[in-house]
N, C-alpha and C positions, 0 to 999 in steps of 0.2 A: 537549660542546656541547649533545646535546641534550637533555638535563638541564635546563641552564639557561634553554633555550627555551621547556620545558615549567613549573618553577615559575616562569618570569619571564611570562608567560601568565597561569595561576592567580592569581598577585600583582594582576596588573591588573587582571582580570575582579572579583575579590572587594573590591579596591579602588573601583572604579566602583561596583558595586552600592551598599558603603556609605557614599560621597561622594554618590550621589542621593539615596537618606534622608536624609543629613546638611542637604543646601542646598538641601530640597525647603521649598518657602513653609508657613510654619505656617497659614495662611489655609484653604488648600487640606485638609489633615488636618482643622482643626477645621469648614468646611462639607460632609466626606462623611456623617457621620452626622446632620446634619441635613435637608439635601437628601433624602437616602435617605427619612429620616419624611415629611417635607413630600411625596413622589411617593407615599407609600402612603397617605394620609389623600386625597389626590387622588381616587385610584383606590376608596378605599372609597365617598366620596361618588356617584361612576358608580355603584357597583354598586347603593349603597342606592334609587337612581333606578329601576335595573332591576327589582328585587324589587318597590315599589313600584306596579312596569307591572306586573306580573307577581299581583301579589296577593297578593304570600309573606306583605307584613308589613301595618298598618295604616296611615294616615297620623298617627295620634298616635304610634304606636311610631318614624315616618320619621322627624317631626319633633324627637322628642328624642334620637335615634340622630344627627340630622345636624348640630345643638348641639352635642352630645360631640365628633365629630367637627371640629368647626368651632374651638372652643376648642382643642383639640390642634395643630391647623394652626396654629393663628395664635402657638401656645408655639414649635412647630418654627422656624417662619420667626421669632421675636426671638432664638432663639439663632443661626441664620444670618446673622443680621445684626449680633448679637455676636462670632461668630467673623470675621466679616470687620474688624471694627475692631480685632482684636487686634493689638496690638506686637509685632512680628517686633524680632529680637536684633540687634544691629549689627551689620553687613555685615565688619568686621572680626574680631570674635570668631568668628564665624563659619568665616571662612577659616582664622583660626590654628589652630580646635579639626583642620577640615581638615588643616590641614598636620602638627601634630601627630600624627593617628592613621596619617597615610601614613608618616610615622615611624616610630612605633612598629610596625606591623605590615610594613612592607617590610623597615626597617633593623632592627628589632631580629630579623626572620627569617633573612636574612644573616647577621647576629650571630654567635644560635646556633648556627648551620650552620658557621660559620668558627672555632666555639670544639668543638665537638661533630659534627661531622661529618669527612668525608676530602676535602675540598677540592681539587682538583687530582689524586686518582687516576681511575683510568677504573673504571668499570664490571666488576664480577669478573662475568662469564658463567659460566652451568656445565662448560663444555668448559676456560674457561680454569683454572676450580679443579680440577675434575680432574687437566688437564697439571699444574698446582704440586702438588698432593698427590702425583700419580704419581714427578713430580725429586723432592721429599723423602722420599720412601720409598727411590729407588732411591740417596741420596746420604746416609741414616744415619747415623751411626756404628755400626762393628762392636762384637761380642761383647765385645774386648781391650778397645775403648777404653773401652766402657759401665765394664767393671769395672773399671779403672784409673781411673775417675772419682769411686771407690765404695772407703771404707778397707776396708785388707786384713783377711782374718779372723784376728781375735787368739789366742782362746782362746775355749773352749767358753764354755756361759752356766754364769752362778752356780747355777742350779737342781740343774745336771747332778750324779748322787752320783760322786764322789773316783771308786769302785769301777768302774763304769761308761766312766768316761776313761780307768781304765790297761787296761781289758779291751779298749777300742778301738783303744788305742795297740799296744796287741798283736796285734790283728785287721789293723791297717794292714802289719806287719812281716810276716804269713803272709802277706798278699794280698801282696806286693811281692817276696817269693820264688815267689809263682805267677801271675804277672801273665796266666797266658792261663785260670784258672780262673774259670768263668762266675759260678759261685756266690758266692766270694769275691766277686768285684765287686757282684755285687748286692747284700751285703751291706755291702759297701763304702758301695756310695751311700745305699744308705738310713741306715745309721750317721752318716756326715756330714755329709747333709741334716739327720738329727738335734741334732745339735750345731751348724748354720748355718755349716758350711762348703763353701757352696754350689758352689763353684767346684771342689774336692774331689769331689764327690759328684756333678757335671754330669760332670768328666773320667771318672768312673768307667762311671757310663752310656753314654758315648760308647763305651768301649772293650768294655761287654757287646755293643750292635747291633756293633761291630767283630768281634765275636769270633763271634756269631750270622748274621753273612751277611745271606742271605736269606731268614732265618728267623726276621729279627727283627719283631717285632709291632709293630702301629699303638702297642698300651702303650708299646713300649719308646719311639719317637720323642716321645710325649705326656709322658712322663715325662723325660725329655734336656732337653726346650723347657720343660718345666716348672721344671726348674731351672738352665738357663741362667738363664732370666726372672728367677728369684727371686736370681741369682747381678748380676745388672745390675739390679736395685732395681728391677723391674716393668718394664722395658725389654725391650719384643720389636727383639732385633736381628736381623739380615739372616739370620745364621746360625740363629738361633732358628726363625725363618719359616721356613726351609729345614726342619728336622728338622717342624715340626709338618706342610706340603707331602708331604713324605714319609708322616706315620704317616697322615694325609686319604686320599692316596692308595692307601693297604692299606683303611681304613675311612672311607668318605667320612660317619660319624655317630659318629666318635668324640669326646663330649663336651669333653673337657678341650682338644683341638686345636681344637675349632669356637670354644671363651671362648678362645683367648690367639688366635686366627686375627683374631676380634671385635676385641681389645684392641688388638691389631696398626693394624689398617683405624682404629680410633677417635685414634692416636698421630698417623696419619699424613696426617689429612685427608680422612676419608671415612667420616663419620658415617651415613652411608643403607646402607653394607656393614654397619657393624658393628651399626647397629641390628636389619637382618633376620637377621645370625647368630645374636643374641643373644634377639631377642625367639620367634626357633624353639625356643632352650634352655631359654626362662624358660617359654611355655607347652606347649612337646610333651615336654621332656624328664623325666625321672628327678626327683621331686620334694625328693629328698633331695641332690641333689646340690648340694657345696660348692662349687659354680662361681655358684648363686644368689645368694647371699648377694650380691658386690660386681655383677652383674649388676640386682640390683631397686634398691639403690642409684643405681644410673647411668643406666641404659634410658631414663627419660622425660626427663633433660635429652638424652642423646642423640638420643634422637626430636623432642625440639625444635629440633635442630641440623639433623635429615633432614627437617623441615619436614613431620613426622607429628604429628596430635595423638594422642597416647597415652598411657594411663592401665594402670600394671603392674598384675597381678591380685593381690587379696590375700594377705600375704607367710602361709606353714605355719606351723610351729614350728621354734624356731630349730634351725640343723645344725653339723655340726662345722665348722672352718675349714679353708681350704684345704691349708695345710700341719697334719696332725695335731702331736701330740707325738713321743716317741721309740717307734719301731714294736715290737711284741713280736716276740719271735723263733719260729722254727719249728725243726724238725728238721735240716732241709738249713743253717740257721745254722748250729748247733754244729757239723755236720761241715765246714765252711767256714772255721771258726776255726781252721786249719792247727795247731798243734805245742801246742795249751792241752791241760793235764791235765784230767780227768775234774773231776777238782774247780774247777778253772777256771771250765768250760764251764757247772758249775750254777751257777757264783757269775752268770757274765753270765745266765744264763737268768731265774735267780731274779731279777737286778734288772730286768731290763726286762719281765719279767712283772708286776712291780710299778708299773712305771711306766705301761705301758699300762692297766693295771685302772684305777688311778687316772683315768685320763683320761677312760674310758670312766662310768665310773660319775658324774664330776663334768661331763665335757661332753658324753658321747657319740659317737656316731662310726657309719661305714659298716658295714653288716651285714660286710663281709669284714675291719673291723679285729674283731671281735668273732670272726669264725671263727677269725681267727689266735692269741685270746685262747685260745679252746677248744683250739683245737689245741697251746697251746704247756703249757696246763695240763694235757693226756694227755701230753704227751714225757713234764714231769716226776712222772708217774705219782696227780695228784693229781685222781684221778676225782670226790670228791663234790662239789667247788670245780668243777671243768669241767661238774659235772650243773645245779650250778645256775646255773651263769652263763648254760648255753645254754637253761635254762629263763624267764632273767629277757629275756634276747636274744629270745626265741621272742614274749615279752608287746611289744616293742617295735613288732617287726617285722609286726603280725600282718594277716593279708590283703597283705603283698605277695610273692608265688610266689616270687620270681627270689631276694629276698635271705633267705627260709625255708629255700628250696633249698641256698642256699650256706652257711647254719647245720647244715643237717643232715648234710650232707657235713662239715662240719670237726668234730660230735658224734659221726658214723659211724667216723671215724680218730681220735680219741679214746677212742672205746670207750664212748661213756655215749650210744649208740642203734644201734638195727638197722640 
C-alpha cells in the first residue's frame, strides 16, 4: 500500500506541474519578455538623468543616449501589445491535448508496471531474503539426488590410451583387496578423477580421511568437496558443505574451501558472503591459483547482486584449469599398485609420465604438478630429462620462493640437485 501511495503522489504532483504549463494563457509567456525590456529602458532613462545631474556625461551625449533609449521602449511596448492580441487555441483542444497527456503518462505508467513489474507482491526486506536464502540452503537437495539428476558415468573419455584403462582396471582390483590401504586409495581417487568418474574418486577420498582419523588434512576435506562438486555438476550439496566446514575448520585460509564455500553462499541466495569470500581470493590470494580463473568471470556480476560497485583487477596470464589432466605418478604409486609385475608398473609409469609432460608443456600447470613430473622422471631413473625439465620449471616459476622451493625438493629426490 505504501507503494502506491507514494508513486500515486509523484503521478500527481508531476501531473499538476505540467497541466499548469499546459493551460497557462499564451498572452501571459508572450508579455514577460517584453515587460521585462519595457522596465529596463525605464530605469535607464532614470539613470541617464542622474549622470546628467551628476556631470558624468554631456547634454548632447544625454540627448542622443535618450532617443536610443526612447526608440527601443516604444519597439518593446508594440510587441507587448502584439503579444496580447495573440490567438489563444481553442479551449477544447486544449483540454483533450490535457487529457491526452494524463493518459499517457498516469496510464501508460501503470501499464508498464502491470506488464513489467511484481504487482501484488510485498516488498522483499533484507531480513526477509536472508530467512528465504537461509530455508533454501537448509532445504537442498542432497549429494544422492544431485547425482541421480546427472547421467551415470559410462566409460572413460576417448582421449584416455587402451594401456592406461586396463592398468587402472587393475589398480581398482588391488585397491579392493586392500580396502584399508591409504595409499591405494589415494591413488584410487586421483585415477578416477582422471578418467571423470567422479563419484568413484569422491567415495575414494571419503574413505582416505575415514581411514586417516584425525589426521586427516584441511587437503583431504578440500579435495572430498572438491569432487563431490564436480561429481553433482557444480552443485555444492549439504553434504559437500559439511566436508569443506570441516577442512575451514583445520585451516580457516585454505583456498580451494573458501571458492566452493563462495560458490555455495552464491547458489543459495547470498550474493554479499560470496562476493567478500571471493573477492579476498581474487585479490590477497596465490596468483596462480586455478580457483581465479571462474572467480574473475563471476565477481563483478556478483558484486552487482551484493549492491557493490566493483571492478575485478586485471586478469595475469592464463593458468591451468581447475581440474588438471591425468596426474603423474610418484613412487608411492607403483608400490600401491598391489599384485602388477615390474613390467607392469613401468608400463603405467611410462604412460602417465607422458600424459602429464604433455599437459604441462601445452597448458601448464602448479609448480607441485611439475615436482611430481620431476620426481616421477627420477623413479624411472631418467635423470637428463628430469635435469632439464626442472630447469625449464625453475624459468617459469622464477621469483616465487614457496613454489622454487617445492621444485627443488622434488629435483633433490631425484637426484639432479643438492
Amino acid at each position: 500500500m505504501g507503494f502506491w501511495l507514494i508513486s500515486g503522489l509523484i503521478t500527481v504532483v508531476a501531473m499538476a506541474i505540467m497541466l499548469a504549463a499546459l493551460l497557462r494563457k499564451n498572452a501571459e509567456t508572450a508579455n514577460a519578455a517584453a515587460t521585462f525590456d519595457m522596465q529596463v529602458y525605464r530605469d535607464q532613462l532614470k539613470e541617464l538623468d542622474r549622470d546628467l545631474a551628476r556631470g558624468t556625461v554631456t547634454a548632447d551625449e544625454v540627448d542622443r543616449t535618450r532617443t536610443e533609449i526612447s526608440r527601443r521602449l516604444l519597439e518593446a511596448d508594440r510587441k507587448a501589445q502584439k503579444g496580447t492580441q495573440t490567438k489563444q487555441a481553442p479551449a477544447g483542444l486544449t483540454y483533450g491535448a490535457a487529457v491526452i497527456a494524463v493518459l499517457i503518462v498516469a496510464g501508460g505508467g501503470f501499464f508498464l508496471y502491470d506488464r513489467l513489474g511484481a504487482a501484488g507482491y510485498p516488498d522483499l526486506g533484507l531480513k526477509v531474503r536472508i530467512a528465504a536464502a537461509k530455508e533454501a540452503r537448509e532445504t537442498r537437495p542432497s549429494q544422492t539426488a544431485a547425482e541421480a539428476e546427472l547421467p551415470a558415468w559410462a566409460s572413460p573419455p576417448a582421449e584416455a590410451p587402451a594401456d592406461y584403462i586396463v592398468l587402472v582396471d587393475r589398480l581398482r582390483s588391488a585397491v579392493a583387496d586392500r580396502p584399508n590401504d591409504i595409499e591405494g586409495q589415494m591413488l584410487m581417487s586421483d585415477h578416477e578423477a582422471a578418467l571423470g568418474n567422479y563419484v568413484a574418486a569422491h567415495a575414494a577420498a571419503a574413505r582416505i580421511i575415514d581411514l586417516k582419523g584425525d589426521a586427516a588434512t584441511a587437503g583431504d576435506y578440500a579435495k572430498l568437496a572438491d569432487l563431490m562438486i564436480l561429481a553433482a555438476g557444480g552443485y555444492v550439496s549439504p553434504q559437500a558443505e559439511a566436508a569443506l566446514a570441516q577442512g575451514l575448520n583445520i585451516d580457516p585460509n585454505n583456498h580451494v574451501s573458501l571458492y566452493y564455500t563462495g560458490l555455495m553462499y552464491a547458489q543459495n541466495g547470498r550474493p554479499d558472503i560470496a562476493f567478500r569470500l571471493w573477492r579476498g581470493l581474487l585479490e590477497d590470494g596465490p596468483q596462480d591459483g586455478p580457483w581465479l580463473v571462474p572467480i574473475r568471470g563471476q565477481i563483478e556480476g556478483l558484486a552487482a547482486m551484493a549492491g557493490v560497485d566493483y571492478a575485478a583487477p586485471a586478469a595475469p596470464a592464463p593458468m591451468a584449469p581447475m581440474v588438471p589432466g591425468m596426474p603423474g605418478p610418484t613412487a608411492e604409486d607403483v608400490e600401491a599398485a598391489g599384485d602388477m609385475t615390474a613390467e607392469e608398473q613401468q608400463d603405467m609409469i611410462q604412460g602417465m609420465v607422458s600424459n602429464l609432460m604433455e599437459r604441462l608443456a601445452t597448458e601448464g600447470g602448479p609448480a607441485a604438478d611439475w615436482a611430481r613430473l620431476i620426481n616421477a622422471l627420477g623413479v624411472m631413473g631418467n635423470s637428463e630429462r628430469a635435469q632439464a625439465i626442472y630447469e625449464e620449471a625453475e624459468g617459469r616459476f622464477e621469483g616465487r620462493d614457496e613454489d622454487l622451493a617445492t621444485l627443488r625438493a622434488a629435483a633433490v629426490a631425484a637426484g639432479v640437485a643438492e
